[in-house]
N, C-alpha and C positions, 0 to 999 in steps of 0.2 A: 504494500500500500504506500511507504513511504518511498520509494521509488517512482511509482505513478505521480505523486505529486510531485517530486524531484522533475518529471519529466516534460509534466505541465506547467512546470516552470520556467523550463528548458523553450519549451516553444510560443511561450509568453512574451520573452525574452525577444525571440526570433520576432515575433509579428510583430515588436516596439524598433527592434533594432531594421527593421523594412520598410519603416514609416515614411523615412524619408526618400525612397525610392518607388511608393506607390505610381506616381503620376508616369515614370518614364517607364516602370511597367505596364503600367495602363497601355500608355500609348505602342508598346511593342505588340500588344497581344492586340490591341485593334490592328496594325499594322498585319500581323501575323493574318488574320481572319480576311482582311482588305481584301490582301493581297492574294489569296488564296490559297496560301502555303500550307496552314491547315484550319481545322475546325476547332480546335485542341490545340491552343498554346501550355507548355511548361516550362513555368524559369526553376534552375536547378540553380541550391542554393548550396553554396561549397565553397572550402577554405583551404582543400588542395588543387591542385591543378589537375583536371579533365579533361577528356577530349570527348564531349557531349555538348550540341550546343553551340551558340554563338555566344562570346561576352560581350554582356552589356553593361555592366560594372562589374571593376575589377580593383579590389581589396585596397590593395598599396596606393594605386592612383587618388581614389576618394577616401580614403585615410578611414576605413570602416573595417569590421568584422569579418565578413564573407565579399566573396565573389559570387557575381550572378549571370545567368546564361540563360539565352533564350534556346526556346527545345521545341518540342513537338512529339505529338502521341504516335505520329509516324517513326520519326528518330528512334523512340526507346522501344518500338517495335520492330525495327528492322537491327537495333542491337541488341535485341534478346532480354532486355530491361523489362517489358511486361511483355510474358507469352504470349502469341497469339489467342489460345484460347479464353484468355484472361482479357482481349478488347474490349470487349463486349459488356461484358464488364463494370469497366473503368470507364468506357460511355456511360453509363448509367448513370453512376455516381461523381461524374464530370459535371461541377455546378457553371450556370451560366456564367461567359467570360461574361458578359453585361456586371452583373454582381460580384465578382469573384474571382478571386486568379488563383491557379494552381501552382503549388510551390513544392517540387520537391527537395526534399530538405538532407543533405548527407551531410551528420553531424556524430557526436559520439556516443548520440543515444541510439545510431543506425541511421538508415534509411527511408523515409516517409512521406508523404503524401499531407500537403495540408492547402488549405481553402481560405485564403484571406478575404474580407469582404473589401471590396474597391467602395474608396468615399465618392457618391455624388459630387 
């Protein structure tokens, strides 16, 4: 139990320390959809270096925490990051980019999946 809240702590943390990077995520995942690259934008959120992704903030530059990457539910499909049978899925419980941006998050609690709400 204290561990769970260790965790949600953990990623409390994360959605304060992202605050100031909402709008240029916004505007990537609109950009993403625009454009038609996909339907399913993901920024991966990480503090070593990756090869997933495009970066769109990058740690040392803006003197923050993490690095961030723009992705796609294509990308971590076609590198085996969520099985194919597992799409279908993750569409599901894919909340509208309108409200919400998906962040996957590689930290040292693992690997996960979280839903920030984007401010109007």
């Amino acid at each position: 139990m204290e561990d769970e809240i260790k965790d949600v702590e953990k990623l409390m943390i994360i959605e304060q320390e992202l605050k100031g990077f909402m709008e240029i995520l916004g505007n990537a995942a609109d950009e993403i959809i625009r454009q038609d690259v996909s339907k399913y934008p993901i920024f991966v959120l990480h503090k070593q270096t990756i090869a997933l992704g495009v970066p769109i903030v990058v740690r040392e530059k803006h003197e923050t925490n993490w690095s961030i990457n723009a992705s796609t539910l294509e990308e971590f499909s076609v590198k085996n990051l969520i099985v194919k049978n597992k799409i279908d899925g993750f569409r599901k419980t894919y909340k509208s980019s309108k409200s919400h941006l998906c962040v996957f998050v590689l930290s040292d609690i693992g690997a996960q999946f979280i839903f920030i709400p984007r401010k109007a």
